[in-house]
N, C-alpha and C positions, 0 to 999 in steps of 0.2 A: 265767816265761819262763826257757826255757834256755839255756846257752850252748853251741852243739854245735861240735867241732872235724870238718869232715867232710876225711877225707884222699884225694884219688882223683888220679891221673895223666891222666885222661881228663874235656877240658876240661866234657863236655855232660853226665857224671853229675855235674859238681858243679854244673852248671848248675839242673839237672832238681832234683835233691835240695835243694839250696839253696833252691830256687825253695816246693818243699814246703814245707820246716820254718820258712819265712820266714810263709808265708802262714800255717802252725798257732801262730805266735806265738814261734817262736825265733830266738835270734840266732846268726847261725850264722857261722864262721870257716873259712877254706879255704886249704889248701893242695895242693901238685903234687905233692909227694913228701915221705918220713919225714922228710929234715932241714930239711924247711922246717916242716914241722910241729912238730917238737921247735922251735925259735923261738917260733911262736905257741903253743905249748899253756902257756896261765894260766888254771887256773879252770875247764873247762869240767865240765859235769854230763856229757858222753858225748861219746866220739871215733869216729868213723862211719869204717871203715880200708880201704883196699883193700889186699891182700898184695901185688902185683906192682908196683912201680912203682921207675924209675930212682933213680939218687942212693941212698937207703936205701927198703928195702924195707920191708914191713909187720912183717917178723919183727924187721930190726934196730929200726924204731921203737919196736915195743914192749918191747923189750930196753931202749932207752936211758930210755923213758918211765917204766918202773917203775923201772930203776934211780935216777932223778931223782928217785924218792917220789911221785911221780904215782899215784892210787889212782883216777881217774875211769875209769869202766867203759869198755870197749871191747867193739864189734858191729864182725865182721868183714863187707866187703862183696867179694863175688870172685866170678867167672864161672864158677870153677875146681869141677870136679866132686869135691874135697877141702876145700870151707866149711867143714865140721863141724870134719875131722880140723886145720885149720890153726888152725881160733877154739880149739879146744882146746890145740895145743900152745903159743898166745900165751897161755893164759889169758884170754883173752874171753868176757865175758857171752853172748854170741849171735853169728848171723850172719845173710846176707841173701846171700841166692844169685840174683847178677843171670842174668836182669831180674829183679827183684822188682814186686809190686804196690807201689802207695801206700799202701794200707791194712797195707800188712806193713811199712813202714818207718815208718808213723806208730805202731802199736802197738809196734814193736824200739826206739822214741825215748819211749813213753812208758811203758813198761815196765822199761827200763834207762836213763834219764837221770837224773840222782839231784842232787843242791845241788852247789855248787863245789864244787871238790878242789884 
């Protein structure tokens, strides 16, 4: 089992998604936005992030995340027609360019979830 930190501003993708990796056997941790997530993030095997969102954004989170020594992989999740170019300039493993399938976020979780960090 894993533990995924999933980060989204938008209460029904964390619903939706939570709901998934709950049912594939993970345990999953959620927040509203970057600084509520820098709070919860201990441990987890993958951070599931959406870029836009108030308070701190996906960009500042992963700024503060790696600078903390945090090394768990990070899958961009965004609507934005720039997934690629933005998982790339955080240094993220991947992305998920909503909507996404199920089937594309269950393989983006078992493909980059990895043991505590």
């Amino acid at each position: 089992m894993s533990r995924i930190l999933v980060v989204d501003d938008d209460p029904s993708i964390v619903a939706v998604v939570s709901e998934i990796l709950i049912a594939e056997g993970h345990e999953v941790v959620a927040a509203e936005n970057g600084a509520e997530a820098l709070g919860k993030a201990d441990g987890e095997s993958l951070v599931l992030l959406d870029m836009r969102m108030p308070v701190l954004d996906g960009w500042g989170f992963a700024r503060a995340f790696r600078a903390a020594g945090k090394r768990s992989p990070i899958v961009v999740m965004t609507a934005a027609e720039n997934a690629r170019r933005w998982a790339e300039e955080i240094g993220a493993e991947g992305y998920l360019a909503k909507p996404f399938e199920i089937d594309a976020l269950i393989a983006a979780v078992e493909r980059h979830a990895t043991g505590p960090h």
